[in-house]
C-alpha positions, -999 to +999 in steps of 0.1 A: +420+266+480+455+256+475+468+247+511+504+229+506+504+193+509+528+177+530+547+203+544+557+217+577+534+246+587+523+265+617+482+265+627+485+302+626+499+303+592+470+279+584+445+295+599+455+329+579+455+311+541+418+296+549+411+334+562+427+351+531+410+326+512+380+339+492+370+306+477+370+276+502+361+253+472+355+218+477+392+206+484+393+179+510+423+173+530+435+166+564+455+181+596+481+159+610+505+167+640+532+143+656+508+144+690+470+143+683+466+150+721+477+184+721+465+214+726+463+239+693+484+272+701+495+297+672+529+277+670+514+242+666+537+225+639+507+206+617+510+190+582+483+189+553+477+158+538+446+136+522+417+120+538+428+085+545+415+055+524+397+028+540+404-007+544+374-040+537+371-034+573+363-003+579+399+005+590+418+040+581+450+034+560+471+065+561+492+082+535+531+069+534+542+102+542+513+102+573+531+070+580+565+079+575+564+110+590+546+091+625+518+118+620+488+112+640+454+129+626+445+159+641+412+175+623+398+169+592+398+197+573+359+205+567+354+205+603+384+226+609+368+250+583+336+252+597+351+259+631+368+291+618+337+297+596+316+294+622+335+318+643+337+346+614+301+341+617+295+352+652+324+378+651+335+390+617+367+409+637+376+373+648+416+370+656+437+343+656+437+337+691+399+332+695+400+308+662+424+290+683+401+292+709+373+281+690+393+250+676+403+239+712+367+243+722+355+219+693+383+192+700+369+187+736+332+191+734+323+182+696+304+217+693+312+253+681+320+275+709+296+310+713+312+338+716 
């Protein structure tokens, strides 16, 4: 999958390249957003990025432009995948809106919402 690295994007325009993306592949990455805390809508401004490294102690250590950039992590990517996944699953019509839905749902209860 070739999701751009370290730019500014929407969630709907990310959620639309992993849905016009035939083969999810094994490419790792990140979503970052300036708020963690937020709550995903179609205009949520998010950056891709890597996985961050890890320290001797077991600590994250971010990217410099994660850092720079004062990004805070928002979903790791396979999860993210297997949200929207997940949600093609249960309703291959699935829109935007209920992906949406389906990533809010997982952010607060750690589990894939049933539609």
């Amino acid at each position: 999958m070739l999701i751009p690295r370290q730019q500014r994007l929407s969630i709907e325009k990310l959620i639309e390249l992993i849905l016009n993306e035939k083969n999810l592949g094994d490419e790792q990455f990140c979503i970052y957003t300036k708020n963690s805390e937020v709550i995903m809508s179609r205009s949520l401004v998010v950056y891709i990025d890597n996985y961050p490294e890890e320290d001797a102690d077991g600590d994250d250590l971010f990217s410099d432009f994660v850092v720079s950039n004062e990004l805070e992590l928002y979903y790791y990517g396979d999860q993210f995948i297997d949200v929207v996944n997940n949600a093609i699953h249960q309703k291959p019509d699935v829109t935007i809106d209920q992906i949406i839905e389906a990533g809010n749902f997982y952010l607060e209860n750690d589990n894939f919402i049933t539609f």
